[in-house]
ROTORZA-506434 format. One record per residue: residue number from 1; residue in one letter; x, y, z of N, C-alpha, C, CB in turn. Coordinates in steps of 0.02 Angstrom, whole numbers, always signed. Glycine has a CB too. Layout:
N
   num   residu     n_px     n_py     n_pz    ca_px    ca_py    ca_pz     c_px     c_py     c_pz    cb_px    cb_py    cb_pz
   NUM        A        X        Y        Z        X        Y        Z        X        Y        Z        X        Y        Z
...
This chain:
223
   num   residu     n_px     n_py     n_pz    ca_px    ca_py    ca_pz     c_px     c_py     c_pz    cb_px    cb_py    cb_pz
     1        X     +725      +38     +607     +666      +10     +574     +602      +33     +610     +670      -67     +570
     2        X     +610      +37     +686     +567      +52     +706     +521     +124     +707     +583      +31     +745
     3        X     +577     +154     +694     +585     +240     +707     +544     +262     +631     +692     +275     +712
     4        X     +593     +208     +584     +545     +217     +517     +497     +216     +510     +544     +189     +477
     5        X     +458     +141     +543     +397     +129     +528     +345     +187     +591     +390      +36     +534
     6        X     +352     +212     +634     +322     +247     +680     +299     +308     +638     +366     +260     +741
     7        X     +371     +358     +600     +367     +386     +569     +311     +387     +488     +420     +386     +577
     8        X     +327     +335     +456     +284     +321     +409     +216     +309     +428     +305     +272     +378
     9        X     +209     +296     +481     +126     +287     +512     +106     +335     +555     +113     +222     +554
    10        X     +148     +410     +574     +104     +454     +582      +96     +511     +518     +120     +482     +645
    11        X     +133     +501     +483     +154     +560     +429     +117     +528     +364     +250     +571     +415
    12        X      +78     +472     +382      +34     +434     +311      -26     +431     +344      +59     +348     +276
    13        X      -51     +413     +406     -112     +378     +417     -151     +437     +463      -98     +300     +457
    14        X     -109     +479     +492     -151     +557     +505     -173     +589     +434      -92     +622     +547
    15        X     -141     +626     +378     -165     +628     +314     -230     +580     +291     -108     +613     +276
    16        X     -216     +539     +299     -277     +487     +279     -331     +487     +301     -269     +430     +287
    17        X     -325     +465     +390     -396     +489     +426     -416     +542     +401     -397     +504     +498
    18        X     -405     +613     +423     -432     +670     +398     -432     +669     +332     -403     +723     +419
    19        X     -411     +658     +276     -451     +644     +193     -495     +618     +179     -427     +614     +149
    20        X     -508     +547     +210     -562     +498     +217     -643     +538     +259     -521     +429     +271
    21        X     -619     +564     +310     -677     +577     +331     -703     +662     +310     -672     +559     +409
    22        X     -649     +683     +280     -682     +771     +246     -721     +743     +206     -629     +836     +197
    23        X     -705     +666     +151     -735     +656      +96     -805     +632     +124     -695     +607      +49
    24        X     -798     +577     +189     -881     +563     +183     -913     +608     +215     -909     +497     +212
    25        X     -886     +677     +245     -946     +701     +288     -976     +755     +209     -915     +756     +384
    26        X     -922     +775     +192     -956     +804     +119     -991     +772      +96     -922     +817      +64
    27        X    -1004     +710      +88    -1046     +674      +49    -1113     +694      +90    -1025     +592      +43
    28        X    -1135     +693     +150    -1164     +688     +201    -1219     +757     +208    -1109     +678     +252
    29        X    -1153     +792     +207    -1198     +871     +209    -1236     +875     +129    -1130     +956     +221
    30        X    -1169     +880      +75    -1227     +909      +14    -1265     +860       +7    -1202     +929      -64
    31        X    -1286     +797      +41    -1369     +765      +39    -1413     +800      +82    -1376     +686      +66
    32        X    -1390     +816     +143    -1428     +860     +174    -1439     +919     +153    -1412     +867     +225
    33        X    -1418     +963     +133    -1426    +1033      +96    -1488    +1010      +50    -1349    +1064      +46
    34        X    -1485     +931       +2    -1532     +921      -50    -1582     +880      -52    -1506     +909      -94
    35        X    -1588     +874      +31    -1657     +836      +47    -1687     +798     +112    -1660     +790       +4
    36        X    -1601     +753      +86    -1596     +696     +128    -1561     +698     +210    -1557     +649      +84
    37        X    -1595     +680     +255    -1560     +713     +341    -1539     +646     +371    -1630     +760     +410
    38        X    -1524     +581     +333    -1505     +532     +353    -1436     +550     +380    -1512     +486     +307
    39        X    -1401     +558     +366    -1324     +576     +386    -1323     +603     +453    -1288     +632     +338
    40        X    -1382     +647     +456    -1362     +707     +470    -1415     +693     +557    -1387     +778     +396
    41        X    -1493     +646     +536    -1500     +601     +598    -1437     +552     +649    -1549     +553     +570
    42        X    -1406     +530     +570    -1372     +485     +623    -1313     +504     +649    -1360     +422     +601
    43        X    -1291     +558     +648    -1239     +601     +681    -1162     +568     +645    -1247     +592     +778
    44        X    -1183     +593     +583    -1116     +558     +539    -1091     +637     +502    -1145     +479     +464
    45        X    -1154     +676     +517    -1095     +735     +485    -1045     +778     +527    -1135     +792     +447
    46        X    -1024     +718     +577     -971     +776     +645     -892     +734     +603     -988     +743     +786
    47        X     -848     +790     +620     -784     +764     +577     -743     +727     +648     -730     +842     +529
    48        X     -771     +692     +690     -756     +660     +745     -714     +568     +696     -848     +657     +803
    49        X     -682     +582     +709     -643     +520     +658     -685     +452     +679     -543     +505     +679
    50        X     -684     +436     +752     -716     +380     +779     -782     +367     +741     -729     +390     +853
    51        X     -833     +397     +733     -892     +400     +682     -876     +387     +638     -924     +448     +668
    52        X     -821     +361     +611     -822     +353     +528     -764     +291     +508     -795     +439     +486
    53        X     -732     +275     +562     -706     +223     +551     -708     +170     +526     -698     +215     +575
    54        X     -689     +148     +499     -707      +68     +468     -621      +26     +486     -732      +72     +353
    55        X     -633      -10     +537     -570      -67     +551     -535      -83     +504     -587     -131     +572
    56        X     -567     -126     +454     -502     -138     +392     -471      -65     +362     -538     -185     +314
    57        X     -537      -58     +311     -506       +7     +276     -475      +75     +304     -554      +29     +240
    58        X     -480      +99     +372     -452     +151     +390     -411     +141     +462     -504     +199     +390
    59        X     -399      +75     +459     -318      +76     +519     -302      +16     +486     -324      +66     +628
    60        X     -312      -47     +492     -292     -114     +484     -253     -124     +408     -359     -161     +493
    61        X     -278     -100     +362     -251      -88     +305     -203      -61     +267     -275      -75     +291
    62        X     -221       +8     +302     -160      +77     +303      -99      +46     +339     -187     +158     +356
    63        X     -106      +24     +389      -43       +5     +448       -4      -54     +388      -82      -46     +550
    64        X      -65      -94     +383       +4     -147     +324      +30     -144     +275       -3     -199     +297
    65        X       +4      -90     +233      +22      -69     +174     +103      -19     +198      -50      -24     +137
    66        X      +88       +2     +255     +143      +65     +288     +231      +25     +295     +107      +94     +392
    67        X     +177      -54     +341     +227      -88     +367     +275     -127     +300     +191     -141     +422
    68        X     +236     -128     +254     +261     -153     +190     +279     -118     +135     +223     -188     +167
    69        X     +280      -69     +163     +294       +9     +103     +281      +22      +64     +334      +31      +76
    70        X     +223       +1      +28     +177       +6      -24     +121      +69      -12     +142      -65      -29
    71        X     +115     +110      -58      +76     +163      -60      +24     +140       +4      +43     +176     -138
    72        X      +14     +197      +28      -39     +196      +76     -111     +227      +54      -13     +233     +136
    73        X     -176     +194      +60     -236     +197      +47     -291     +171      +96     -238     +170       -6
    74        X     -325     +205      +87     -408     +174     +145     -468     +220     +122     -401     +194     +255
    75        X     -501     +184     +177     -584     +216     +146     -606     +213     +230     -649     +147      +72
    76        X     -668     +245     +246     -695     +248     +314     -756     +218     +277     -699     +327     +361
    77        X     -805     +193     +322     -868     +180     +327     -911     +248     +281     -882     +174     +412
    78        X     -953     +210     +228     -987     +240     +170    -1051     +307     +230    -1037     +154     +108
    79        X    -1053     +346     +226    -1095     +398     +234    -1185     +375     +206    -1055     +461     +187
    80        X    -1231     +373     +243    -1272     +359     +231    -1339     +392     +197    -1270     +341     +270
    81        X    -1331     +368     +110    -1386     +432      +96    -1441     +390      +71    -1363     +499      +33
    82        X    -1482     +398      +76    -1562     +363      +30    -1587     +417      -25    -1645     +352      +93
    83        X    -1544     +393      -88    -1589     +420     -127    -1659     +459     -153    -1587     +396     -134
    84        X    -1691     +380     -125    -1778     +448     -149    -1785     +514      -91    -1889     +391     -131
    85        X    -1752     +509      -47    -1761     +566      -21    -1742     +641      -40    -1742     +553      +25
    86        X    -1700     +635      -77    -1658     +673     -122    -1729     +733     -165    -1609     +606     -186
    87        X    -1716     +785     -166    -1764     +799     -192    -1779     +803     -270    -1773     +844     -165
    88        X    -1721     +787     -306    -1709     +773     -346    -1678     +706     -372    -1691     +812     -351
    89        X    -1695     +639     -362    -1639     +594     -336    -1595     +577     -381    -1661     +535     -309
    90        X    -1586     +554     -455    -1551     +566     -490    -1485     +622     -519    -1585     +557     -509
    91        X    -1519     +664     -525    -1461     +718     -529    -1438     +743     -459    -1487     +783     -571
    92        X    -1478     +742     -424    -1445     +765     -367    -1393     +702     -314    -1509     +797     -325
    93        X    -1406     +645     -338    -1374     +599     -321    -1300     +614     -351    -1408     +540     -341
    94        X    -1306     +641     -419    -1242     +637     -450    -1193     +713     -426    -1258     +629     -540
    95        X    -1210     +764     -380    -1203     +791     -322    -1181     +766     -280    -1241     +809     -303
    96        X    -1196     +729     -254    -1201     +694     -167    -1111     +657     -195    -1302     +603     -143
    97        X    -1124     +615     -260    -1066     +572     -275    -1016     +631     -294    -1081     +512     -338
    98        X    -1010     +682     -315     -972     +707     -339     -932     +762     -284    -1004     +727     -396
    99        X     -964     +774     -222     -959     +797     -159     -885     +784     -136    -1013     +764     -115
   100        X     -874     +702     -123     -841     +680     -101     -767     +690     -136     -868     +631      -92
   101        X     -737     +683     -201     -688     +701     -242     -693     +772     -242     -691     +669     -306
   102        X     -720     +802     -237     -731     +886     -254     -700     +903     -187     -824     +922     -267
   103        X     -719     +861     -129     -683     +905      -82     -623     +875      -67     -718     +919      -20
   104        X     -581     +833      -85     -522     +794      -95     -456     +841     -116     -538     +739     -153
   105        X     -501     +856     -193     -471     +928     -225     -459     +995     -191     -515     +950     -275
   106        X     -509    +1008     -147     -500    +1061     -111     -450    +1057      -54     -558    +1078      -91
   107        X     -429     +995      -31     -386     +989      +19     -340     +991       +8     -386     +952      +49
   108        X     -326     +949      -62     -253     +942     -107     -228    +1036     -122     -276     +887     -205
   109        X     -243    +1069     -136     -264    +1131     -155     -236    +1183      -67     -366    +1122     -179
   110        X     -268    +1160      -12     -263    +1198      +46     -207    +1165      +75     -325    +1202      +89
   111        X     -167    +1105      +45     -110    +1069      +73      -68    +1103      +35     -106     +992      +70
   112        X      -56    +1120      -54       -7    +1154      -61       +1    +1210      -40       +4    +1157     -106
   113        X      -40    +1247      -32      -54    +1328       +4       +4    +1334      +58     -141    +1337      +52
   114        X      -24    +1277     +120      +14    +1279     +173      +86    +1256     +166      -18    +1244     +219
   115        X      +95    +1196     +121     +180    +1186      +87     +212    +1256      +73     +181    +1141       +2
   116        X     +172    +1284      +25     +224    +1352       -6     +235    +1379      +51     +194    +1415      -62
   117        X     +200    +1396     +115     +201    +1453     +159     +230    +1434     +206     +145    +1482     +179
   118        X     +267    +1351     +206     +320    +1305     +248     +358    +1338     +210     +325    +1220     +252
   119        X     +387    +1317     +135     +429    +1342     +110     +453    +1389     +107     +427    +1335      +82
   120        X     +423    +1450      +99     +434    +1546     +108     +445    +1556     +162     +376    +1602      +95
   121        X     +438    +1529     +227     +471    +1536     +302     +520    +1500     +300     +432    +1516     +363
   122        X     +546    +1459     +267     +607    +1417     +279     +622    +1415     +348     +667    +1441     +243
   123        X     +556    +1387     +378     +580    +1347     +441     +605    +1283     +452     +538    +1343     +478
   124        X     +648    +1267     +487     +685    +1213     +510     +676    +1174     +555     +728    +1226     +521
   125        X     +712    +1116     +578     +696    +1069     +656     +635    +1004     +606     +634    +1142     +749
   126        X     +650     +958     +668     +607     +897     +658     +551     +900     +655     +611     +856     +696
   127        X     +528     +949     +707     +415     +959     +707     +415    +1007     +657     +357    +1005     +796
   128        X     +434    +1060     +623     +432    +1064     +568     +431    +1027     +503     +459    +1087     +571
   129        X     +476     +979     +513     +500     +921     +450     +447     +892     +453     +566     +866     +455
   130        X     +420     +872     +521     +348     +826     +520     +278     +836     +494     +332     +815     +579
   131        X     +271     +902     +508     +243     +954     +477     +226     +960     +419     +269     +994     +482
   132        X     +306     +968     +392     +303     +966     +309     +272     +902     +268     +379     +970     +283
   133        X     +298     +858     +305     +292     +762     +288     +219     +739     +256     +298     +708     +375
   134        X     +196     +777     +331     +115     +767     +336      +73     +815     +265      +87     +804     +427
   135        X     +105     +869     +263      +69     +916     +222      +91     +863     +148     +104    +1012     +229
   136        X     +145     +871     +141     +172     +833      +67     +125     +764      +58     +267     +806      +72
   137        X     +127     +717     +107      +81     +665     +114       -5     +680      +78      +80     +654     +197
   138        X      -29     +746     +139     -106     +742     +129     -112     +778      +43     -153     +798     +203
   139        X      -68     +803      +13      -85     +812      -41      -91     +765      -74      -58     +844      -64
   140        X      -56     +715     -105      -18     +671     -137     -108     +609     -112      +88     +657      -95
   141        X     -115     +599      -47     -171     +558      -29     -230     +585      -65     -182     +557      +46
   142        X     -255     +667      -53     -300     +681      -74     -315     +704     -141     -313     +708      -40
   143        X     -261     +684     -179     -266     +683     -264     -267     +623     -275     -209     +715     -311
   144        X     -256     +557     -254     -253     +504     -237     -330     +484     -241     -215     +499     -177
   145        X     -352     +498     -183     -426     +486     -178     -470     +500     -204     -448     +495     -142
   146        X     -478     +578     -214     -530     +615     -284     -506     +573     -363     -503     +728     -295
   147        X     -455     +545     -378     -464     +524     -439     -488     +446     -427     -397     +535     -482
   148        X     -464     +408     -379     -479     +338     -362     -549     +344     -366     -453     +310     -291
   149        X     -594     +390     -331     -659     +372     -344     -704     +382     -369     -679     +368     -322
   150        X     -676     +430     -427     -699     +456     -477     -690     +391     -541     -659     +528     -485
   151        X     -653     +334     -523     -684     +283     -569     -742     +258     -572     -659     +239     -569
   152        X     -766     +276     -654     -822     +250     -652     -873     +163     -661     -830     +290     -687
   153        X     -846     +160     -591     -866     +102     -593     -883      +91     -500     -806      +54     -635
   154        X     -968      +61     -513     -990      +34     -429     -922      +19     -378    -1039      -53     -433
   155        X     -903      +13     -318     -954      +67     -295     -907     +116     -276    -1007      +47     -233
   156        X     -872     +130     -334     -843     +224     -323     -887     +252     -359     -760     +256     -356
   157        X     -891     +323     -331     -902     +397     -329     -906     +388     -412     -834     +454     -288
   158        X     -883     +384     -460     -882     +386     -513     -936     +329     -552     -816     +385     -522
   159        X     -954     +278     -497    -1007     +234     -511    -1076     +280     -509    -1007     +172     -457
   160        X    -1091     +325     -464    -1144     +332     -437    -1140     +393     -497    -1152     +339     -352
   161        X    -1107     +432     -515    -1105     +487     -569    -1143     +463     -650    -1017     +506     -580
   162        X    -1109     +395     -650    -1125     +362     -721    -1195     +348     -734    -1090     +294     -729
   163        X    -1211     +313     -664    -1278     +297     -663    -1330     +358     -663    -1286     +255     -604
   164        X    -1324     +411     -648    -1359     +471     -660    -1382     +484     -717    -1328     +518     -648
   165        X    -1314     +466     -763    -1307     +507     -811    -1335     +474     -862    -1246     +529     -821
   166        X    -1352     +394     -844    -1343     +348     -902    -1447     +367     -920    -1303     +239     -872
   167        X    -1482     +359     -954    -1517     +337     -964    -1561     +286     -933    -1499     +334     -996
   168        X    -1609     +300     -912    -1663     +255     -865    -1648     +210     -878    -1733     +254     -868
   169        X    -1698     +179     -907    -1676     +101     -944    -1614      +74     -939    -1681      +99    -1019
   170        X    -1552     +101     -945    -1504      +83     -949    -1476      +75     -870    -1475     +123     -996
   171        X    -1489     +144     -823    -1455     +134     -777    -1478      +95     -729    -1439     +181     -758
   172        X    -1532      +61     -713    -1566      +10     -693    -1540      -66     -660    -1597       +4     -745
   173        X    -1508      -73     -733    -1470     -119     -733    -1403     -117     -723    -1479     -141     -774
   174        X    -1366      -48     -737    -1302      -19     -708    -1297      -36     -649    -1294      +50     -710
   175        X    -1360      -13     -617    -1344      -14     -527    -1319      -70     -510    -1406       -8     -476
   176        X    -1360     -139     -544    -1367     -203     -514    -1286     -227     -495    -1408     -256     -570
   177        X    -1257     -180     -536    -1159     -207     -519    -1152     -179     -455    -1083     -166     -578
   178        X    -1172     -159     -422    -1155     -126     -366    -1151     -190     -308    -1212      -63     -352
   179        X    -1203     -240     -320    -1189     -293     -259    -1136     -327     -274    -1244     -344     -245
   180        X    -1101     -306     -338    -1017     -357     -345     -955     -290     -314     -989     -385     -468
   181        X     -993     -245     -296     -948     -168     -257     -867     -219     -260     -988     -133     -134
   182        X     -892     -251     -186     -838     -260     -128     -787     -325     -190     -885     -303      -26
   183        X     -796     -357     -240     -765     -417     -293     -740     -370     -336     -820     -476     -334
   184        X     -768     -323     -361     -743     -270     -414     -665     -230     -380     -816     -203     -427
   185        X     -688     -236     -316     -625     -189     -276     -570     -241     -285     -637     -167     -181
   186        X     -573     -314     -250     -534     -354     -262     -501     -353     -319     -557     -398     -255
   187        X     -519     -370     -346     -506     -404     -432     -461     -354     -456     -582     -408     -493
   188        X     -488     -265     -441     -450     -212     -486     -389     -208     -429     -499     -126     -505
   189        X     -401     -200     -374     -325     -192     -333     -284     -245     -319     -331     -165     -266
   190        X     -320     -308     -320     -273     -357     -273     -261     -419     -339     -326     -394     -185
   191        X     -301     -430     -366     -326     -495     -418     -269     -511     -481     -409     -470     -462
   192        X     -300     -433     -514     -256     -436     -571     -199     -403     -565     -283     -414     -624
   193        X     -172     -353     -512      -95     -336     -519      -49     -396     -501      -74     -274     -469
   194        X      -92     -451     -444      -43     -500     -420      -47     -545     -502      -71     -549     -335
   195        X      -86     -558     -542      -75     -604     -613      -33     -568     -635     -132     -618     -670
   196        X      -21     -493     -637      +15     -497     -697      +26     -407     -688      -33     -537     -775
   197        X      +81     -367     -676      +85     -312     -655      +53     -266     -714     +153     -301     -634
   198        X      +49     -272     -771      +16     -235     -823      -40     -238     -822      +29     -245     -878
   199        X      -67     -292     -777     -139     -302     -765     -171     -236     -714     -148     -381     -728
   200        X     -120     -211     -681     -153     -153     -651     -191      -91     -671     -116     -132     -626
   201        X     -242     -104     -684     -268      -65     -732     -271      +14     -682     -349     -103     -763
   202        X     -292      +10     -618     -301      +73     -561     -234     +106     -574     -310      +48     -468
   203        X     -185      +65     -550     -101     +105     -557     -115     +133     -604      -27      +66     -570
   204        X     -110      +98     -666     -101     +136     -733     -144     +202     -748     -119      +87     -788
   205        X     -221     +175     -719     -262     +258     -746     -246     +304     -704     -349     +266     -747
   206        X     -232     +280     -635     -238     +350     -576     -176     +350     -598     -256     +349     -480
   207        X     -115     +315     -582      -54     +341     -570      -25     +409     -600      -15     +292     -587
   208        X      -21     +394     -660       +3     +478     -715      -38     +540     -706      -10     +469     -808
   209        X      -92     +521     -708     -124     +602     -678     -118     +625     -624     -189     +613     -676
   210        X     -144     +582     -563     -114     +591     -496      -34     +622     -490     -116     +519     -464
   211        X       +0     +589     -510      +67     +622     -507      +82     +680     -534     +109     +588     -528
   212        X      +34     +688     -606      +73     +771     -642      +22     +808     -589      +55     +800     -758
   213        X      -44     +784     -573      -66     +863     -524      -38     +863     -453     -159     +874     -508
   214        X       -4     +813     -432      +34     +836     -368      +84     +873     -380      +59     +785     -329
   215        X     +125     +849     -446     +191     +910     -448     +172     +970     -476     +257     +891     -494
   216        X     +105     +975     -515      +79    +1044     -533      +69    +1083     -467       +8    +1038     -574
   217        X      +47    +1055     -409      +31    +1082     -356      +69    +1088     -303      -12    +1062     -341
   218        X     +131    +1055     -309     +203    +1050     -270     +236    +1138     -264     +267     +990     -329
   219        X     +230    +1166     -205     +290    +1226     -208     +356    +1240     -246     +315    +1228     -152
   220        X     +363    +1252     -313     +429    +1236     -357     +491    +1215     -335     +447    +1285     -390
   221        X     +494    +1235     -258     +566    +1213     -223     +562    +1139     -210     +583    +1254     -147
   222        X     +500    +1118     -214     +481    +1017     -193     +475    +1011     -253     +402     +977     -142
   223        X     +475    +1000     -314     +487     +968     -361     +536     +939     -388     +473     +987     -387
């Protein structure tokens, strides 16, 4: 049990750190590239994991979900951008949000790469296997994450896209959902799957896509 759980918590929660923090320092830089040097003052665009930590969401969370064998998920501490600085702040906001899933994809993408080229060496042994674990993992996480926060809804990545897109007037008041962020998270992960498992509305939208583009992107011998 023990050997299990050691295993499941380096071969899930290494993948994770490094997904979590490619996504916020991307967020970080293309604000800086488009205006804004907040990130980039406060020394948040180094891929130094410690900088980006957040206690619950990127150890405390991961570890219980691991210890309980339930899909593993987290988030690091949000990347800091101010809008009006943006030189564009609207559309280019919807940039800054779209940063973060865009480079999710790209990892998912440079994880099968390295799977196939595990696979075409047909190397063997345990640090190999671990190897593999981790690679199979960070895909599977980082298709995981680019679609998770691409819902559009405060305060994912897919919130901040909508609001771009929506119409002045309209998005105004869009934003104002954003101070229910941290109740909206509840409610969709924890609230309504415990009422009632069909109530999972996240499982249900991420789950099926997430899964056909991991096996689209799986080396044909892992499928």
């Amino acid at each position: 049990m023990t050997d299990n759980l050691a295993w499941n918590l380096a071969t899930w929660l290494i993948p994770l750190i490094i997904a979590i923090v490619f996504h916020e320092v991307s967020h970080g830089l293309v604000a800086s590239w488009l205006g804004d040097p907040t990130a980039r003052r406060l020394g948040r665009l180094s891929f130094n994991p410690i900088r980006h930590v957040d206690p619950v969401g990127t150890l405390i969370l991961p570890m219980i979900l691991a210890v309980s064998g339930a899909p593993i998920f987290g988030w690091a501490k949000p990347v800091p951008v101010v809008a009006r600085r943006l030189r564009n702040p609207r559309f280019h906001m919807v940039l800054v949000a779209l940063a973060g899933p865009g480079m999710n994809f790209l990892l998912a993408i440079v994880a099968a790469i390295l799977l196939a080229a595990l696979v075409a060496m047909g190397v063997q042994g345990i640090g190999w296997a671990f190897v593999g674990q981790n690679l199979l993992n960070f895909l599977a996480i980082n298709i995981f994450l680019a679609l998770f926060n691409l819902i559009p809804l405060p305060p994912f990545d897919g919130g901040h896209v909508v609001q771009g897109l929506l119409p002045l007037s309209v998005a105004k008041y869009y934003a104002k959902l954003r101070r229910f962020g941290l109740l909206i998270l509840v409610v969709l992960l924890l609230v309504l799957p415990a009422i009632d498992p069909q109530l999972d509305f996240v499982g249900r939208l991420i789950g099926p896509p997430a899964q056909w583009l991991t096996q689209s992107l799986l080396p044909g011998a892992l499928r």
